[in-house]
C-alpha positions in Angstrom: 12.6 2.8 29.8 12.2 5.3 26.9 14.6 4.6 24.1 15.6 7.5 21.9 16.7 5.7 18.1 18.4 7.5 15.4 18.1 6.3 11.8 18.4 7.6 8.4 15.5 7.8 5.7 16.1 4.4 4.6 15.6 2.8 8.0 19.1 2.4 8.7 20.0 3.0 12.2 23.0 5.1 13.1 24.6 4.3 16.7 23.0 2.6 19.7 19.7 3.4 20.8 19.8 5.4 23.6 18.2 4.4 26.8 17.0 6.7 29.1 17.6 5.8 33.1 14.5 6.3 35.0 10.8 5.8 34.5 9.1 9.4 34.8 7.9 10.8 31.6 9.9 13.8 30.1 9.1 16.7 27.7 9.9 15.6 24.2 11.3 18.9 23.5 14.0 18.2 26.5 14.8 14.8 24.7 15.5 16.4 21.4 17.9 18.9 22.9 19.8 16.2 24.4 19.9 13.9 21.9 19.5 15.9 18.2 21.8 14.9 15.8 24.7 18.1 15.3 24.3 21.5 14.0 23.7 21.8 10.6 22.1 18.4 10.2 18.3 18.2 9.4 16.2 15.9 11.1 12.2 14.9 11.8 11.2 13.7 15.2 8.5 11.1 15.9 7.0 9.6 18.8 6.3 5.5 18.8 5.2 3.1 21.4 7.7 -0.6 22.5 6.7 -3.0 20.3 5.7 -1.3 17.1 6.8 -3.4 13.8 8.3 -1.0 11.9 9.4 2.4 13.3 9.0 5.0 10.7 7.9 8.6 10.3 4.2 9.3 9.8 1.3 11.7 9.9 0.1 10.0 13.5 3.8 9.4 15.2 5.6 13.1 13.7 5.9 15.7 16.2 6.5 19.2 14.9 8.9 21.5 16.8 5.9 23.6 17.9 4.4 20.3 19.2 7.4 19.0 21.3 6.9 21.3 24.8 3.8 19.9 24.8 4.2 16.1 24.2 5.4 13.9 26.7 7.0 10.8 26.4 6.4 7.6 28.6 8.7 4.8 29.6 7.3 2.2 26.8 8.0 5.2 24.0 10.4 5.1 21.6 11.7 8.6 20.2 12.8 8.2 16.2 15.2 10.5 15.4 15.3 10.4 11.1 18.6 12.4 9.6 17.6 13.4 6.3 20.0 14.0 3.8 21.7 18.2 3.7 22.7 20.3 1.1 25.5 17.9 -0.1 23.3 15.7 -1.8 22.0 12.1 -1.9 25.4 10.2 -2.4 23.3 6.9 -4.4 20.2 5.8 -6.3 19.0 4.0 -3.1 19.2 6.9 -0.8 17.4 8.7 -3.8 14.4 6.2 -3.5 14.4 6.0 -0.1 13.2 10.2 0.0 11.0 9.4 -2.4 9.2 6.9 0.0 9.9 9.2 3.2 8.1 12.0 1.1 5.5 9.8 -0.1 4.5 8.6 3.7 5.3 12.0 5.2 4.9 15.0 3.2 6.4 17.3 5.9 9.6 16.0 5.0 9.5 17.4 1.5 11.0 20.5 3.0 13.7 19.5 4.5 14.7 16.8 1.6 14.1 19.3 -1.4 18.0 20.5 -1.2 19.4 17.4 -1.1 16.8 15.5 -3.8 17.6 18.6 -6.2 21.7 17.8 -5.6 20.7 14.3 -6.4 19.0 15.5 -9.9 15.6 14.7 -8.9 12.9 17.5 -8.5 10.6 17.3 -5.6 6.9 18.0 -6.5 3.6 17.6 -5.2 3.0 14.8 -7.7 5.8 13.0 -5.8 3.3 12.4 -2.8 1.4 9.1 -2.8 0.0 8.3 0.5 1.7 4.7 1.7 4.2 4.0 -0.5 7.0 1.7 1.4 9.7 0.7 -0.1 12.3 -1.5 1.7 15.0 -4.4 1.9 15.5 -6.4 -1.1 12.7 -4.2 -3.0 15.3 -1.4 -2.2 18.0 -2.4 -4.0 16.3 -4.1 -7.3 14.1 -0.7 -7.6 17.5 1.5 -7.6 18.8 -1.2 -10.3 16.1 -0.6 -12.9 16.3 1.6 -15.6 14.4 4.7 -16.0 13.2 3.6 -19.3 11.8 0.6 -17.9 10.1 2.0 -15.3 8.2 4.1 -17.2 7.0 0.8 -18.9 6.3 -1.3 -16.0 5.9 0.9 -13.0 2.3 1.4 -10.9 1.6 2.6 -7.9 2.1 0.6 -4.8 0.4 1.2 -1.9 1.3 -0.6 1.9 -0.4 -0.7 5.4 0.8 -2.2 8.7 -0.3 -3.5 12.0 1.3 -4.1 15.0 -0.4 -2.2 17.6 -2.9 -3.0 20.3 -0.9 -6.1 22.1 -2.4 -7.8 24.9 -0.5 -8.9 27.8 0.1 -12.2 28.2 -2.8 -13.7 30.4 -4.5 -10.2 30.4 -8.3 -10.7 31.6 -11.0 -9.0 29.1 -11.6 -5.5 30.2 -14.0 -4.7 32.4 -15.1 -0.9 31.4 -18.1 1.7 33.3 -18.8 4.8 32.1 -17.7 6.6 29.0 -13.9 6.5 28.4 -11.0 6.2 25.5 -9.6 3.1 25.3 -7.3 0.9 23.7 -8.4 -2.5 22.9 -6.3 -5.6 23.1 -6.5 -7.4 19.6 -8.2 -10.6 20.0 -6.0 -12.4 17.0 -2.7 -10.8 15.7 -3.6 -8.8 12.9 -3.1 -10.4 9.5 -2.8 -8.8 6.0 -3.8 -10.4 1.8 -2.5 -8.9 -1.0 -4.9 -7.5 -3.7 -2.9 -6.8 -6.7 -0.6 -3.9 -6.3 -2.4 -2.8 -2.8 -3.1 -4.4 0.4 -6.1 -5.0 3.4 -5.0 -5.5 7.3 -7.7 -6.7 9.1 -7.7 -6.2 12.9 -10.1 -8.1 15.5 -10.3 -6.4 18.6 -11.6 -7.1 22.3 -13.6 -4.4 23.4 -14.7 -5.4 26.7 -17.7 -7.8 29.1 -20.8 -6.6 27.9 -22.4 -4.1 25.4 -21.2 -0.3 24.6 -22.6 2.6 22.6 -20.0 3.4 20.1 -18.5 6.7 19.2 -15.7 7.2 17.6 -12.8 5.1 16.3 -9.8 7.1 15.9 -5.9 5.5 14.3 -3.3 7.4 16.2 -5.2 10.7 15.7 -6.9 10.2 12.9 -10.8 10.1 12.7 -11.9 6.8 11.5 -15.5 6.2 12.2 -17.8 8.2 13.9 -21.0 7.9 15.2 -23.6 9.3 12.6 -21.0 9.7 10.3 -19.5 5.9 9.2 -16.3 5.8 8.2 -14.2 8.7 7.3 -11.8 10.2 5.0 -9.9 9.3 3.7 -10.4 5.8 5.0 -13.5 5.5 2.7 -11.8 6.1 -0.8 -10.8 3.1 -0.6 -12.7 -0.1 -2.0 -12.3 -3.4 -3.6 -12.6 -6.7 -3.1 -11.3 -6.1 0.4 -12.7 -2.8 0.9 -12.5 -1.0 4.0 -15.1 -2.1 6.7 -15.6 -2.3 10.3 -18.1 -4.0 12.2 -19.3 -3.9 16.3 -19.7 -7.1 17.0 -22.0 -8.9 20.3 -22.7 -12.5 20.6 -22.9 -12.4 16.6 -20.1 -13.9 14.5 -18.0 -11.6 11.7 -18.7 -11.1 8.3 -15.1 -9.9 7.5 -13.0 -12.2 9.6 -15.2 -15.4 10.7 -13.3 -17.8 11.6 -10.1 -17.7 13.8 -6.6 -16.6 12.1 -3.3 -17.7 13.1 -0.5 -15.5 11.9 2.6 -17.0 12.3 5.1 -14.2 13.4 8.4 -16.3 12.5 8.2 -16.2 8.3 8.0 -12.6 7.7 10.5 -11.1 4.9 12.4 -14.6 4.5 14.0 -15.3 0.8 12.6 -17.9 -0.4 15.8 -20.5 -1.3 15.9 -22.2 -5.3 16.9 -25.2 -6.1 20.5 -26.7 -6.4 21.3 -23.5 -3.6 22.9 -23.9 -0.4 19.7 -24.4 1.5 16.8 -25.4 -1.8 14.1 -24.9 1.5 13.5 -22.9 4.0 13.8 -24.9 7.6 9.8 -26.4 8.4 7.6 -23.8 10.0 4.7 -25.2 12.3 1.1 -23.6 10.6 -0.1 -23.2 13.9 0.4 -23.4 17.6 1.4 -26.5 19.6 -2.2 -28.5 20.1 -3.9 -26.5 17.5 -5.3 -27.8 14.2 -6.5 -26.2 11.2 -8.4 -26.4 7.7 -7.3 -23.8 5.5 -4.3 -21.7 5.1 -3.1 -18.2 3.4 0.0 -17.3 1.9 1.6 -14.2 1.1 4.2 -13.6 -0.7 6.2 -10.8 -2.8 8.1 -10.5 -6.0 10.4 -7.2 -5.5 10.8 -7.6 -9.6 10.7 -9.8 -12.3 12.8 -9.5 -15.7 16.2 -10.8 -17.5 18.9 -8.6 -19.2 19.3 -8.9 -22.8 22.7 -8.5 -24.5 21.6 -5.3 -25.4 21.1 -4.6 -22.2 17.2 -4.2 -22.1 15.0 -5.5 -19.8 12.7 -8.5 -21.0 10.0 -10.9 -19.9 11.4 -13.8 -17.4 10.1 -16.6 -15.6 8.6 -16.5 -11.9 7.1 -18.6 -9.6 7.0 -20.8 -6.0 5.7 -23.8 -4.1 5.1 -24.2 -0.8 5.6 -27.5 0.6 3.4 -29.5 3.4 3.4 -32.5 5.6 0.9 -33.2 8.5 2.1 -33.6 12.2 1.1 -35.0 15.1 -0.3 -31.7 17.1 0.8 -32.2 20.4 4.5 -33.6 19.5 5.0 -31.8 16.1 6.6 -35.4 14.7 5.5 -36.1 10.7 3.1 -38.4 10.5 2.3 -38.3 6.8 4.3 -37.7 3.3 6.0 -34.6 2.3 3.1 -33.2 -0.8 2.7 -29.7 -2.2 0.1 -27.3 -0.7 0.6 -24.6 -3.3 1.9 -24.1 -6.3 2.3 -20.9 -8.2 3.6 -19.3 -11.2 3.8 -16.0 -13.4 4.2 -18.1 -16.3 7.1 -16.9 -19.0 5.9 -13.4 -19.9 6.3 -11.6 -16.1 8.4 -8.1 -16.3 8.2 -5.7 -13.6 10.9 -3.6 -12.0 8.0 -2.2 -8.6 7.0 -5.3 -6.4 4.4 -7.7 -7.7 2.5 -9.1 -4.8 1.1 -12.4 -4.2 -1.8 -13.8 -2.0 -3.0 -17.2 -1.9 -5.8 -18.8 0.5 -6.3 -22.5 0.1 -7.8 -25.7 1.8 -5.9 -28.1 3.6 -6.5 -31.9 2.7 -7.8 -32.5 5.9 -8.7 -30.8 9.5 -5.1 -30.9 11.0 -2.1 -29.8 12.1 0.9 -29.5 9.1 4.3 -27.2 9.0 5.5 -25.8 5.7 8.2 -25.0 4.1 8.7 -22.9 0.9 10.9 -22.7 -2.7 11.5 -20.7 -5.5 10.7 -22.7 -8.0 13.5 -21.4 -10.5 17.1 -22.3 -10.0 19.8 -18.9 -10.2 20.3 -18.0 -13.7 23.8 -18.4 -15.2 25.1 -16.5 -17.9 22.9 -13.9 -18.0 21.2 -11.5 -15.1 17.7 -11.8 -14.5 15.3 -11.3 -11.5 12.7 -13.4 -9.9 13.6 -13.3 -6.2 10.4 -14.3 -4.0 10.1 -13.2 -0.2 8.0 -15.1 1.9 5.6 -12.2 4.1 3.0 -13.7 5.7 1.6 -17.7 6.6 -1.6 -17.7 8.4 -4.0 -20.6 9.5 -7.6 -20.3 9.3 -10.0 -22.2 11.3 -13.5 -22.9 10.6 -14.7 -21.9 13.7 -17.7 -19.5 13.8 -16.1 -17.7 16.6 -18.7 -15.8 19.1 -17.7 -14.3 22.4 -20.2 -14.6 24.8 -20.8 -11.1 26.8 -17.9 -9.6 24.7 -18.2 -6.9 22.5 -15.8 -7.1 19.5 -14.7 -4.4 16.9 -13.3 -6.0 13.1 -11.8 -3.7 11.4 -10.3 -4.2 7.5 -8.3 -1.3 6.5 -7.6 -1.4 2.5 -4.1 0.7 1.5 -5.0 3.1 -1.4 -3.9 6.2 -3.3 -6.3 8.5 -0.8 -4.8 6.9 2.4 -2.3 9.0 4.6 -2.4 6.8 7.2 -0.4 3.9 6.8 0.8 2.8 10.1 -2.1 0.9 12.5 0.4 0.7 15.2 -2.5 2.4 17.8 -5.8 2.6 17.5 -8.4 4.2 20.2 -11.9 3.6 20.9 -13.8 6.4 22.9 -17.4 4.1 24.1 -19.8 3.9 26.8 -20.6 0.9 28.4 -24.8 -0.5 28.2 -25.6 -1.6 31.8 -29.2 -2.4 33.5 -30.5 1.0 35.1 -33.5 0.9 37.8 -36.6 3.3 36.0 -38.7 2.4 39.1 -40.6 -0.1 37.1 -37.9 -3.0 35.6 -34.5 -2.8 34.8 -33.5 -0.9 31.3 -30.3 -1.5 29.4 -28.8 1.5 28.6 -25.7 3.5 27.8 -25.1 4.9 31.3 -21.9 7.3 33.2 -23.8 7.5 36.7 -21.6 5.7 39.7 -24.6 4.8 41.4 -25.8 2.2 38.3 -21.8 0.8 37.5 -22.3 0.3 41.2 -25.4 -1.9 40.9 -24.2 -3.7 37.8 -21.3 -4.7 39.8 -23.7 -6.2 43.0 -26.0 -7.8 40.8 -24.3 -9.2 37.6 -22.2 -13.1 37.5 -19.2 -10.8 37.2 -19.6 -9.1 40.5 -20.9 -10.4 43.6 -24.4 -12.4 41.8 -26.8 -11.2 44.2 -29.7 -9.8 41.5 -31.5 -8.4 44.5 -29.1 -7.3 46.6 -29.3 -3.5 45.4 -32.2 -1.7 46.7 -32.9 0.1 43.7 -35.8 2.2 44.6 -33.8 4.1 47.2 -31.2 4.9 45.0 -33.2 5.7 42.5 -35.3 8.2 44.7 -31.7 9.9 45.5 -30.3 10.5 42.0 -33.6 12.1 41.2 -33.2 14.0 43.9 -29.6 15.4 44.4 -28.4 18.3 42.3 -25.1 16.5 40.9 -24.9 12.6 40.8 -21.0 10.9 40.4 -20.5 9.8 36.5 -17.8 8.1 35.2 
């Protein structure tokens, strides 16, 4: 059922979601007049699918009031309806940063924000906007405790993409596509992301379909990002690096951005990692990978939202920072320990760390041995007492890497690795679409060709002949066909 949601700007939501009774898609513009928040209050509508990580306003998922007769909204969509702030003001510092980010990931909003931003002090400008800056949770509230002087010090920019999109159905087959069409391609592995300083890459594997397609285009919600002839577009391609962005078409040849097969654990995400002498020193033990799966390497991610200690002055000064993450091997079937508790990673920022923006942390690292193992994390500096300081650590990501060359036979595969940068508007990969056509065998009265090919007649054929379909390579009597698409006027495509 559609679900309308009403938040404000810093992802709080306000009241139940809203479910609507029935199945049958409706007008968005009918939603909003049902469900808008009351007169006077500004808001920004956008349009998101069940399942998305985060639900947040962006250049793909905004629908502008002139848009809304025209959208409709399906019974997996999720309507976001994001109160911003009115001519009253911005009542605190955190609210304050929160428009900041809205503004910085949708530009639209600057309108709407501009009266209340200007109660708050702060004066909106176009040199506010930086494409994908997210700010949220514990990062939240240590950036709105930082002085302004320190900031100017410390601060750079900081730049976030996301996943989340694409889900296969549980014990979905691989599609079977004819023709030219727009689809949207199951992710082979959940999508993982590695830090890279103060940006980010998320790197998508993708089941295209059986067999081999002509490529031509590759959009993200409805943004052009590749085309045929023209590569990869902006501003996807500002953006370089180690981990630039890439994208590769894949069949029955392995990948050169993501080779072997990543497990992304989807329990750790956004934990605080526990210090010693606390309550809890450890998180509770979190399997690396799936019951009956091994492994021989492992990445970490991890994120400082700021580092630094209060003088008695009342500056901000260097402080200490660091974690280690934990291991001990299991048994893979039964998950019982069957070797000593020993440290996978350690880390540390040494003694001279101060930052009041996020500092971001990636680590990839072999295991001892090919095996199964759970993990466990720490901060590896108790809470200070008798003075302030900051040096919290938030677990993000564990994934597992295998070294296994994967290649799907008869598949075609699409790898994509996005990099987050100061050119990139488009920060949410929550949908991405994939207009192909599919290479089949067509008849040219002399031996079968592989080609990309829309006729019925051939789709028809591949079907009769192939191991798929019915395996009977000569039960199609080509030549008659043949003789009858070169002979009628119009001939079926798909």
């Amino acid at each position: 059922m559609t679900l309308v949601v009403t938040a404000n700007i810093a992802g709080q939501t306000r009241g139940e979601p809203v479910q609507l009774p029935d199945r049958r898609r409706r007008r968005l513009s009918t939603i909003v007049a049902r469900h808008k928040p009351p007169p006077g209050r500004r808001f920004i509508i956008s349009v998101h699918r069940k399942g998305e990580t985060f639900l947040r306003p962006t250049d793909g998922a905004v629908r502008l009031r002139a848009d809304r007769r025209r959208t409709l909204v399906g019974p997996d969509g999720v309507v976001l309806v994001t109160i911003v702030p009115g001519r009253g003001g911005i009542a605190s510092i955190g609210l304050a940063i929160a428009s900041i980010a809205l503004i910085a990931v949708a530009p639209y909003a600057a309108p709407a924000l501009a009266p209340a931003m200007g109660g708050a002090g702060i004066a909106v400008s176009a040199g506010a906007v930086q494409a994908g800056l997210v700010i949220g949770g514990v990062a939240l509230c240590d950036a709105a405790q930082a002085s302004a002087a320190a900031k100017k010090k410390t601060e750079r920019s900081f730049f976030s993409v996301t996943g989340g999109g694409n889900i296969p159905k549980p014990g979905a087959r691989k599609p079977l596509l004819y023709g030219r069409c727009w689809t949207t391609p199951p992710l082979s592995q959940k999508d993982f992301i590695t830090y890279d300083g103060d940006t980010m890459a998320l790197t998508n594997r993708m089941t295209l379909g059986i067999g081999r397609f002509q490529i031509h285009a590759v959009h993200v919600g409805e943004a052009a990002f590749w085309l045929e002839g023209g590569g990869i577009q902006a501003p996807f391609n500002s953006t370089d690096g180690t981990f630039g962005t890439q994208v590769e078409f894949l069949y029955g040849q392995p990948s050169a951005i993501a080779p072997g097969d990543v497990i992304s654990s989807p329990s750790v995400g956004g934990q605080e990692m526990p210090r010693p002498g606390g309550n809890h020193e450890r998180t509770p033990w979190f399997r690396l990978t799936p019951q009956g799966v091994t492994a021989d390497a492992a990445q970490m991610s991890w994120t400082y939202p700021a580092i630094y200690r209060m003088t008695s002055q009342g500056r901000q000064a260097p402080t200490v920072a660091g974690v280690v993450f934990q291991g001990q091997e299991i048994n893979p079937t039964t998950g019982e320990p069957v070797g000593p508790i020993f440290d996978l990673w350690r880390s540390s920022e040494g003694a001279t760390a101060l930052t009041t923006t996020p500092l971001r942390r990636s680590a990839y690292f072999r295991l001892p041995k090919s095996g199964a193992f759970k993990v466990r994390p720490q901060n590896m500096y108790p809470e200070a007492v008798g003075f302030e300081q900051k040096n919290t650590a938030s677990w993000d990501e564990m994934a597992a890497i295998e070294d296994d060359v994967r290649i799907r036979p008869n598949t075609t595969e699409i790898v994509m690795r996005v990099r987050a940068g100061k050119g990139l508007t488009v920060t949410a990969f929550s949908e991405i679409w994939v207009d192909a056509t599919r290479i089949i065998p067509v008849w040219d009265g002399v031996a079968w060709v592989e080609q990309a090919e829309r006729k019925a007649v051939w789709a028809f054929a591949d079907l009769v002949r192939s191991q798929r379909g019915l395996a009977l390579p000569n039960g199609f009597d080509a030549d008659t066909w043949l003789a009858r698409c070169r002979s009628d006027a119009i001939s079926p495509t798909i």
